[in-house]
N, C-alpha and C positions, 0 to 999 in steps of 0.2 A: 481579365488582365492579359497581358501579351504573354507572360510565360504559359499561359495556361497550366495542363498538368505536369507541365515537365516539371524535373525534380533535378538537385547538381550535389547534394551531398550522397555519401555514403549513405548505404542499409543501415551502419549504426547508426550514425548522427540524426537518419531520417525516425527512425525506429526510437532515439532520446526525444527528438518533439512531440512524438506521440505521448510517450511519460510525461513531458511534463503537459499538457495536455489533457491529459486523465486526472492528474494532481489536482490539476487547479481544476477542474470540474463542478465541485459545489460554489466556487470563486464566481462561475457565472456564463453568459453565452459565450458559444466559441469566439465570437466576433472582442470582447471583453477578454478572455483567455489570451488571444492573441498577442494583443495591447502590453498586458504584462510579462509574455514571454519575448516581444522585441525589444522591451524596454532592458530586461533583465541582457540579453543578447548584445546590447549596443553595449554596454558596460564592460561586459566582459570583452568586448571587440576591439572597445576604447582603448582598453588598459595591454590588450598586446599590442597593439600599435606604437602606443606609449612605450613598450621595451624593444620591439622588433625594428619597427621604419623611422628611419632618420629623420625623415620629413616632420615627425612627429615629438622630435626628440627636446626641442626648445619648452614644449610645454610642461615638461617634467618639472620647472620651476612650481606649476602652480600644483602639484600635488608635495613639495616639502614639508617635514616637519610635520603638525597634527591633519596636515590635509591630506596625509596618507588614507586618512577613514572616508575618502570622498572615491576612493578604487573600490571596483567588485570584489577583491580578493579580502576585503576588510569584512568584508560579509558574512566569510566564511568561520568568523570568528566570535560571530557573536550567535544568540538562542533566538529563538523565530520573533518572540515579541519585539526584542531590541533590534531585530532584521527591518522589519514594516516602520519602526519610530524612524530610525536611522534612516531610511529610502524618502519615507514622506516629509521629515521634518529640515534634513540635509543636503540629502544626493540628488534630489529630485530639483530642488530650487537652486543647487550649484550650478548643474547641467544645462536648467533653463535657459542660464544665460552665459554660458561659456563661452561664446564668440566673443564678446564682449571683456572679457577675461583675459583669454589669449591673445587680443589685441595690446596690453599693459603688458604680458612681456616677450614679444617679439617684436623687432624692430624691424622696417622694411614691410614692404610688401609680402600677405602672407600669402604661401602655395595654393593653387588651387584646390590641389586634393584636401590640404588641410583645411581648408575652408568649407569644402563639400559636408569632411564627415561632422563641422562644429553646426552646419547650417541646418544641420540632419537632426543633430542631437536637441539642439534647440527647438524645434519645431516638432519633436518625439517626448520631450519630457516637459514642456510650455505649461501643462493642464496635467501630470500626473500625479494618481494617488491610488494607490492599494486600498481599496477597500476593505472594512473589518470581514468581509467575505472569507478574504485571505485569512486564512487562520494561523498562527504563529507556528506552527510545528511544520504545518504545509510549507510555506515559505522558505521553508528549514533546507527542507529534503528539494524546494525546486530549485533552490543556490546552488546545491550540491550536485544535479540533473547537470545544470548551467559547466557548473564547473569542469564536469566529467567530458563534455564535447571537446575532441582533441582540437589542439589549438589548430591544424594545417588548416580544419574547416571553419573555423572562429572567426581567421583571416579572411576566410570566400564570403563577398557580402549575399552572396546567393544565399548563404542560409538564411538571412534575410526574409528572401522571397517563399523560399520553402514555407518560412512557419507562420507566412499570412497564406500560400498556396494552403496548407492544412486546416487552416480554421473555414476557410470562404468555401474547402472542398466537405464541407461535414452539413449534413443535413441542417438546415436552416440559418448556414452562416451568415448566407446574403438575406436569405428574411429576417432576422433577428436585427439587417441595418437599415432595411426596409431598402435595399439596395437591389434594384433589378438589372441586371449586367443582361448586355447586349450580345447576342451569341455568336461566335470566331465566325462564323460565316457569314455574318450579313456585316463584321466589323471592317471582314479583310473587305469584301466587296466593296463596301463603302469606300474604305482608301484607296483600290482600283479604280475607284473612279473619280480621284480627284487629282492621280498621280502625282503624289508631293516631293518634293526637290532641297538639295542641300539650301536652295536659296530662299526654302518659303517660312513666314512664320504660323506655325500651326497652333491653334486654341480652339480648348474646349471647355464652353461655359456653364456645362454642368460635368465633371469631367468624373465620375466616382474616384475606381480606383487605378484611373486612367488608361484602361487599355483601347480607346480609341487611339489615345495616342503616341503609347507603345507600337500598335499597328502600324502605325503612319511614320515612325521612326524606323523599324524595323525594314519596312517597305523601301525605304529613302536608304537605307544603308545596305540590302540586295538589291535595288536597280544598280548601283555603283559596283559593287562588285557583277555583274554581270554584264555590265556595259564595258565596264574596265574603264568607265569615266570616272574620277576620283576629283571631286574639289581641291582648288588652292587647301593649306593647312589653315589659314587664317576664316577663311570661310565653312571650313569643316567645325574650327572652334567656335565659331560664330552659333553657328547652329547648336551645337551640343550647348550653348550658354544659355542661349536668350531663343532658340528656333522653337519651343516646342515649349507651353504653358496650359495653365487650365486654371478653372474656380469650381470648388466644390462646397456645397452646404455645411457639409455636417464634419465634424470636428475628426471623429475616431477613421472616416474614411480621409479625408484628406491626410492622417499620419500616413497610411497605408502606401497612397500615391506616392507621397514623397519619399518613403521607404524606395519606394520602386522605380521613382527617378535614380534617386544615389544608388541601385543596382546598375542600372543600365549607363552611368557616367553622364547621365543627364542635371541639372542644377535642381535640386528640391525642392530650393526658395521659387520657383516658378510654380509651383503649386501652391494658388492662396485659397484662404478660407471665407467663407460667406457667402452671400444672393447679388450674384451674376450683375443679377436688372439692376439691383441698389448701387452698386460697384461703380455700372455704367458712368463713364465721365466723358461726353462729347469732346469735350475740348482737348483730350489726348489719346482717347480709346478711340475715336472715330477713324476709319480707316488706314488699323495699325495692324491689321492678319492678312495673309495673302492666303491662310486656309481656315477653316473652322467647320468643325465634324462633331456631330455629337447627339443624342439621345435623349433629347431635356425633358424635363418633367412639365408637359403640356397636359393643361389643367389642374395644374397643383395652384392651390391657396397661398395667397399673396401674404408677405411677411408686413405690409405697410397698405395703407389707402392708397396709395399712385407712384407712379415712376414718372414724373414729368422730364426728367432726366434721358428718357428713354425714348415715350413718345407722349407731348401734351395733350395732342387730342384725344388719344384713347388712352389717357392716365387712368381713368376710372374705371377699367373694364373689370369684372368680376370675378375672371381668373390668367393665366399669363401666357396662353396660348399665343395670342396675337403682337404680345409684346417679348417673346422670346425671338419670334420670327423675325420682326423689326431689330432688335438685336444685333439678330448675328447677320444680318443686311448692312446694318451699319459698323460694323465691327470690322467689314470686306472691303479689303483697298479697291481700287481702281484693276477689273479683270480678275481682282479674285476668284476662288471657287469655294460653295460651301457643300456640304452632305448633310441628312439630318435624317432623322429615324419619325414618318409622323404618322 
């Protein structure tokens, strides 16, 4: 990931993800632990938002009356079994589709920012459930963990990043996703050499937990400050909107990425879920990136018998080496440039 080890909360707050951490330990891998500490976190983030930012202050309509038991702070009030019903059977499927929601009562066009964190949450809570792992008294004492983080850094989405930086930094977080991350130094190099610009579209088709393309945002937003060249504002939005996407496989890493887009003010919904190849749609995906960077899994076992989509003549090959490359060939406008890890 682009943050790598850095860290933006306090010694305490970083020293509370450790607890809850430990807590949830027989709950499962770190990579699984995580899962349920951002979900737990988004919740509680929701709801001071919900009292603190304006922007956010129309949607108070949809927690009135009994919908009050749909806030974190409802949590706090009930015994651990009635914590895990109420999360699964509830909160979990309210959240899934809360964009949808807050569209019925806000009129107008809704704010960016508000749309980032519903796009977020959606996309966070789509597939969750506390496993009987979770054991009812644990769940108790990790609401209570949750709650004790002072609000100033509830507010910072950094803590966000913190509590997937902890789990991915603990022995076997990334084998436990069967995730092999690409190491800072052949990431940064890699976007050295493709030097990407407010005006390119960057994609990564197998994208983990996107820190190719953190690096390559990162990068594009110190050449500008050091050039003292700064884009139009329209094109700076352009870019933080639509400039920087990815596809990733697996479910639990793609929350992660999009976690880590809504850090960085990037769009989350740009991080979608699935197989790259399958995805492929000539007739709109064909020469729509002017960058594409990435580390794919060549040689990995094909999810279908053929991508004819992709390339007919070698639909049939045995693993996806040859059709990864073709890919991200065709995926490059006119003078694009691509990097790849092979």
């Amino acid at each position: 990931m682009g943050r790598s080890t850095v860290h933006y909360a306090d010694n305490e707050t970083n020293n509370t993800l450790k607890r809850l951490h430990n807590k949830l330990r027989p709950a499962g891998t770190p990579v699984e632990r995580v899962e349920y500490i951002i979900e737990l976190l988004l919740l509680r983030i929701f709801e001071a938002k919900l009292k603190q930012d304006e922007t956010f202050t129309p949607l108070r309509k949809l927690f009135e009356d009994e919908n009050y038991r749909l806030l974190f702070s409802h949590l706090l009030s009930l015994m651990g079994d009635q914590v895990l019903s109420e999360l699964n059977k509830n909160i979990f499927p309210f959240y899934a589709s809360i964009l949808t929601k807050a569209r019925q009562v806000i009129s107008g066009n809704m704010p960016t920012k508000m749309q980032d964190q519903l796009v977020l949450m959606e996309e966070v809570f789509a597939n969750s459930n506390f496993t009987n792992n979770v054991k009812g008294g644990v769940i108790a004492e990790v609401i209570g963990l949750v709650n004790e983080i002072d609000e100033q850094w509830v507010l910072k989405t950094d803590l966000l990043g913190d509590a997937i930086e902890s789990a991915l930094s603990e022995t076997g977080g990334t084998k436990d996703l069967g995730l092999y991350r690409t190491p800072d130094h052949i990431r940064k190099m890699m976007v050295e050499m493709i030097d990407p610009d407010f005006t390119d579209i960057i994609f990564d088709p197998a994208c983990g937990t996107s820190g190719f393309l953190f690096n390559a945002y990162e990068y594009v937003i110190e050449k500008a400050r050091k050039t003292r060249r700064f884009p139009p504002e329209h094109i700076a939005n352009q870019f933080y909107r639509v400039g920087i996407g990815g596809i990733e496989y697996q479910g639990r890493i793609r929350k992660m990425a999009a976690v880590n887009m809504y850090i960085r003010g990037l769009n989350p919904h740009n991080i979608a879920q699935g197989d790259s190849l399958k995805m492929y749609d000539p007739s709109s995906d064909a020469g729509s990136k002017s960058v594409v960077i990435a580390n794919p899994p060549f040689g990995a076992e094909r999810d279908q018998p053929a991508y004819p989509n992709v390339w007919e003549e070698y639909s049939k090959e045995s693993e996806t080496t040859i059709l990864f490359v073709k890919l991200m060939f065709d995926l490059l406008k006119q003078g694009g440039r691509c990097t790849v890890v092979v």
